[in-house]
N, C-alpha and C positions, 0 to 999 in steps of 0.2 A: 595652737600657738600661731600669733602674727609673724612667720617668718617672711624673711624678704623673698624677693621672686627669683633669685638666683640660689638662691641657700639650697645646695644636694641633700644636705646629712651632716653627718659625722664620720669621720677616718681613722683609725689606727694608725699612731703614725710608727708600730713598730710592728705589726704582720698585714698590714694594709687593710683589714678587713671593713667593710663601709654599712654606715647601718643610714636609713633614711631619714626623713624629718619628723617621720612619727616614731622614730627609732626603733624600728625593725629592721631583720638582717636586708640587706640591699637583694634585690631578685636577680643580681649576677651570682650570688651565690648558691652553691650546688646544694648546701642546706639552710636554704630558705624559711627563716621563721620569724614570728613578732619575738620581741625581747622586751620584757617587760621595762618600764622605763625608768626605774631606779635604779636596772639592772646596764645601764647603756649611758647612764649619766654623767659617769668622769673618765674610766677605767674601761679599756677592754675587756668583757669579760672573759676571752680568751686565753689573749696573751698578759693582759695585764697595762697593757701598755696605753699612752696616754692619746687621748683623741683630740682630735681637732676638727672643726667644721673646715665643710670641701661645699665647692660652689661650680654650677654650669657657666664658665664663662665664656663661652660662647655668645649665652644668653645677656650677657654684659653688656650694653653700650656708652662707654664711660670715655671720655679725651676731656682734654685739658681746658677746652673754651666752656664745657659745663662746669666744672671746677671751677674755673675762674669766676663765675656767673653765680657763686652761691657764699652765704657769708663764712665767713673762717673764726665764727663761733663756738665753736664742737665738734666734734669726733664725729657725730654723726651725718656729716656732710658725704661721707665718703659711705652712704648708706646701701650704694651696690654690693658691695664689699663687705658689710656685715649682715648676722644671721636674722636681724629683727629690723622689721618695718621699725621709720623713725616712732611713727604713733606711738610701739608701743614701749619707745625706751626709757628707762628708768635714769633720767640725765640731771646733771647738776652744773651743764652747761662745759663738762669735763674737756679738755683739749682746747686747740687755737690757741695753745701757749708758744711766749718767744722765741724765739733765732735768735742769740744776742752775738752779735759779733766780739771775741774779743782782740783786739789788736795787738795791744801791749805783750800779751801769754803767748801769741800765736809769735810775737819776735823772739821769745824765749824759747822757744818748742824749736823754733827757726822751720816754721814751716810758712807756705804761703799766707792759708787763711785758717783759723781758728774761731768755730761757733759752740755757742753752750746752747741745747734745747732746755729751758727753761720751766721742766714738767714737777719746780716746787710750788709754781702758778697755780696747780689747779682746785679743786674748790677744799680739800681739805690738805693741801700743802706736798702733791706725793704723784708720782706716776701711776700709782696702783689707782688712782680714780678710773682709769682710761678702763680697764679689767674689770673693776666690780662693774662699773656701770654696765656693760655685756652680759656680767655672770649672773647680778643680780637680776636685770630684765629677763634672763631667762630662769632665773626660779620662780620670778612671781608667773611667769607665761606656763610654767609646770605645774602652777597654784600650791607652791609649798607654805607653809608657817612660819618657820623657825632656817633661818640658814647661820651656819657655824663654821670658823676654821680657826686653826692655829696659825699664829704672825710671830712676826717680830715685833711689828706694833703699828706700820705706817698702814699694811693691807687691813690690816683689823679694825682702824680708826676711821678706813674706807669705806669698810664692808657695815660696819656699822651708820654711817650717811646714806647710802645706799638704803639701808634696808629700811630706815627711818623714812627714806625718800617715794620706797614704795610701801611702805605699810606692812612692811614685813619683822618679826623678833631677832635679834641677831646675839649670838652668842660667839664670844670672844676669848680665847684661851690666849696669852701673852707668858712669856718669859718673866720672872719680875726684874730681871735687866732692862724691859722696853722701857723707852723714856719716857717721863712724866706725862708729859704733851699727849703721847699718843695714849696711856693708861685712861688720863682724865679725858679725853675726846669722846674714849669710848661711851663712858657712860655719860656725857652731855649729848650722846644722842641717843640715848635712853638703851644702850646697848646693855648686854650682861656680861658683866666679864670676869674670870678669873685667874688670877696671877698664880702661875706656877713656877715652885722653888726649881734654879737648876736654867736651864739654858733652852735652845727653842727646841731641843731633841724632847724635853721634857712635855713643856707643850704639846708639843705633833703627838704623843701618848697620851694624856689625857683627853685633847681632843677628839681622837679617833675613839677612846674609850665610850666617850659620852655621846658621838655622835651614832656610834653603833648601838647605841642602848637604845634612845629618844629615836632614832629614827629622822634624826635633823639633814638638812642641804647640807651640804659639804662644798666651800666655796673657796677650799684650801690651793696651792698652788698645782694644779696639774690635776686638781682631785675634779676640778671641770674644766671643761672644752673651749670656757670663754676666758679666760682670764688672758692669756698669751693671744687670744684672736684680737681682746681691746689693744696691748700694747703695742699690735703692728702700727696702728694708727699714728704714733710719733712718727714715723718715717715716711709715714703719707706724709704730713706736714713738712716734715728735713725738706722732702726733695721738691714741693712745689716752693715753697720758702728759699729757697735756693733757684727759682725760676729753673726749676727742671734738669739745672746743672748737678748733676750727680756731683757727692761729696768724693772723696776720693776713701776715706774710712770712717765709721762708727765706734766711738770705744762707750761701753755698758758696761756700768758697775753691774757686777753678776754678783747673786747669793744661789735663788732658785734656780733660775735659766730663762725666768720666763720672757724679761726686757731683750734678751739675746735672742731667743726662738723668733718671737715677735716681731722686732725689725728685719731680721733674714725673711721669715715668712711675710712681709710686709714689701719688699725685693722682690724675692720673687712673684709674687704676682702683679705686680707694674711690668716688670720682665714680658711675663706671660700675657698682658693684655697691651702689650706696644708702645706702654705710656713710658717707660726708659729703655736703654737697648743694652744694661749691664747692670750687675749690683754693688754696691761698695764691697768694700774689704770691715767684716764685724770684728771686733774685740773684744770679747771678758775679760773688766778687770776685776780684779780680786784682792783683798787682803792676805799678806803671808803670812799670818798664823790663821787664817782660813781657806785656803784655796785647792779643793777638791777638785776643780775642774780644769784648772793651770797644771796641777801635777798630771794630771791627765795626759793633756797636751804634750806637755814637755818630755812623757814618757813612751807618745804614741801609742796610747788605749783608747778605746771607744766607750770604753765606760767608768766612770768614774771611782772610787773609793772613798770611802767616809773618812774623813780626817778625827783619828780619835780622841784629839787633844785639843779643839778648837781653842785659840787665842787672837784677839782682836777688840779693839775696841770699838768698832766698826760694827755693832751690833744687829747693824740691818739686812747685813749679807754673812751674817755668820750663820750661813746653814752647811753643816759639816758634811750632811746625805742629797744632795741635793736633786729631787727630785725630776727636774727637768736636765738634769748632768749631759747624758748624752744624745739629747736634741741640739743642747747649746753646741756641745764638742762639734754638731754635723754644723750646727750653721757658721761655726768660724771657720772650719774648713773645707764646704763649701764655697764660701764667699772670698775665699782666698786670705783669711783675715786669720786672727789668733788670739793667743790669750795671755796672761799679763798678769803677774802680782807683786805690790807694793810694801812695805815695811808701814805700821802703824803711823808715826814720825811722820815719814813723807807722805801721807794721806792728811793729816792734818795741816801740816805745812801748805799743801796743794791748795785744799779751802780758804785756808787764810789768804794766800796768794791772790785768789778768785775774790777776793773781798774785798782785799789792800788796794787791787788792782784795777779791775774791771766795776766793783759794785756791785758784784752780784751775789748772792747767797746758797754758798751750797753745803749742802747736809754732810755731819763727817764720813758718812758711808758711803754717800754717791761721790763724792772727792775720790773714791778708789778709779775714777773710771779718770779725772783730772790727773791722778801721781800716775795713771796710766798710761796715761799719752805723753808724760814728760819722761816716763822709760822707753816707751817703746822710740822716743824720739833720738832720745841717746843711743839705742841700738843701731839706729840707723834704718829704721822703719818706715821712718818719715823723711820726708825734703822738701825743700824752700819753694818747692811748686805744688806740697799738694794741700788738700783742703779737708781738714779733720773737723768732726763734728763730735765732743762729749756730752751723753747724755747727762741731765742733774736729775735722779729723779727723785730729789724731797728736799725741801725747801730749810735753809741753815736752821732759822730757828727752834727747829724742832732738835736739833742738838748742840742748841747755844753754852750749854754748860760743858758739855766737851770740848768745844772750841774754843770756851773763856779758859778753861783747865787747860790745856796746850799754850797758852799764851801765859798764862798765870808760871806755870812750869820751864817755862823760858824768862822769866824777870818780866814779862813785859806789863 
């Protein structure tokens, strides 16, 4: 595999245990052994628990005047930082999307300053580019076939570009709630895909059914090690886009965890290599007829429970199990930040706002992280000196029929 020259391995991020780049046990360990590599590839085989790549950054030599010296084209500017030499990435040009200021919402919010990262830019309308482009570089670097996961529909519509991008089959399990756009994407990039009756729990069952059969990649949320390591990269951008002035808060529409892991894990390693001297405060927002991670919060658990009655119209963060649950929990309360859910209603209303106002276009599901910062604002979260950044990450038109229905619904 072309990893980068800082890349350790991979970590547990829930009994620590480290395996290295050819994914054998780490030789800190008292029982030192290879693991085979399908055996090492999402999942602890341990504890279970999800991995992440760990890097020598000692070995880093990264500030801010190289940065500034290279173009702000792609995610892969920041290529100390991830697992794979740029050669060998499987890019669709993903990241270097906007900072848009908004002015008008931020007087509303009555906070200082108000920016939207703009991550429905990127090449197939979705943050989840930033992730596959990682996860899938690292399956063709595995030499797999066929890579497979269950979506909601924006990661699936992803994974499928991706796999197109590098020559790889990609098989696609969808909810048949996922919206149109992202059903038919899938297979105009010659993906295969199957719609299953029932919701995305349904899904996630079928697809693990078929992926354990065939023997396929699993490039589902947390089922690999890259998909949450691509999403740190939005917060590289926040904060040089911001001329290195730290935000004062991040709010992320959360379903999986992975936008929330990912910008905290994105923190703290600027932290750790000098490049900022604090982290913001992260937020998961959430829908309230889906929010498994906010009852959390609000109930002081560290791990989450499945909400057995999922409702939302918000379909892209209605995951009720959510598997990256108590990663997210650590990184909002690490970060001194929290978590947030909004009533359907005012999620759509929020988008609109974002449209009416600013011109800008957000997805009705990532609008949960916008109704988010107009609560937390009201709680008194916020004030007139600090500086909030909400991620978008999927771009309106991909649920222009939801948003016309909300409008339609109110006479307009």
């Amino acid at each position: 595999m072309q990893t980068s020259d800082a890349f350790a391995g991979l970590e547990c991020q829930e009994c620590g245990e480290r395996f290295d780049a050819a994914d054998e046990r780490s030789s800190s360990s008292p029982d030192s052994q290879v693991r085979q590599e399908d055996e090492t590839a999402g999942r602890c085989p341990d504890c279970g628990g999800a991995l992440a790549p760990t890097y020598d950054y000692d070995a880093i030599d990264l500030d801010r005047e190289t940065l500034a010296d290279r173009p702000f084209g792609s995610q892969w500017r920041y290529r100390e930082l991830l697992p794979f030499e740029r050669s060998a990435a499987v890019s669709i040009d993903e990241g270097g999307t906007p900072l848009v200021e908004a002015a008008s919402l931020a007087d509303e919010l009555g906070v200082g300053e108000l920016y939207v990262k703009d991550d429905g830019r990127n090449p197939t309308g979705s943050t989840a580019d930033r992730g596959q482009s990682v996860a899938v570089t690292a399956a063709r670097e595995r030499g797999v076939d066929t890579v497979a996961l269950a979506s909601t529909g924006d990661g699936g519509q992803s994974a499928a570009a991706y796999a197109a991008r590098a020559g790889l089959d990609a098989e696609v399990f969808v909810p048949s709630r996922a919206t149109f756009t992202n059903k038919a994407m899938v297979n105009v990039h010659d993906g295969e895909m199957t719609v299953v009756g029932g919701r995305v729990g349904d899904a996630l069952e079928a697809a693990a059914e078929s992926i354990e059969e065939e023997g396929w990649h699993d490039l589902g949320w947390f089922a690999t090690p890259y998909r949450h390591e691509g999403a740190k990269t939005a917060l590289f951008e926040i904060v040089e886009q911001l001329a290195w002035e730290l935000p004062d808060a991040v709010v992320v529409p959360t379903g999986a965890g992975v936008g929330a892991v990912g910008v905290h894990r994105a923190a703290t390693e600027l932290e750790r290599l000098g490049l900022i001297d604090e982290t913001p405060a992260i937020y998961a927002a959430q829908a309230a007829g889906c929010a498994p991670i906010v009852d959390a919060w609000e109930a002081g658990r560290d791990e989450v429970e499945p909400v057995e009655y999922p409702d939302t119209i918000c379909g892209g963060i209605e995951i009720p199990d959510p598997p990256g649950g108590s990663l997210a929990l650590d990184a909002v309360a690490e970060s001194g930040g929290g978590a947030v859910a909004t009533e359907d209603p005012d999620i759509l209303d929020s988008a609109v706002a974002v449209a009416a106002n600013e011109g800008l276009e957000v997805g009705a599901s990532a609008a949960a992280a916008v109704s988010g910062a107009w609560e937390l604002s009201r709680r008194g979260e916020f004030d007139d000196s600090d500086t909030v950044v909400v991620l978008n990450t999927g771009a309106g038109s991909k649920s222009d029929d939801v948003l016309r229905s909300h409008l339609m619904g109110q006479g307009i």
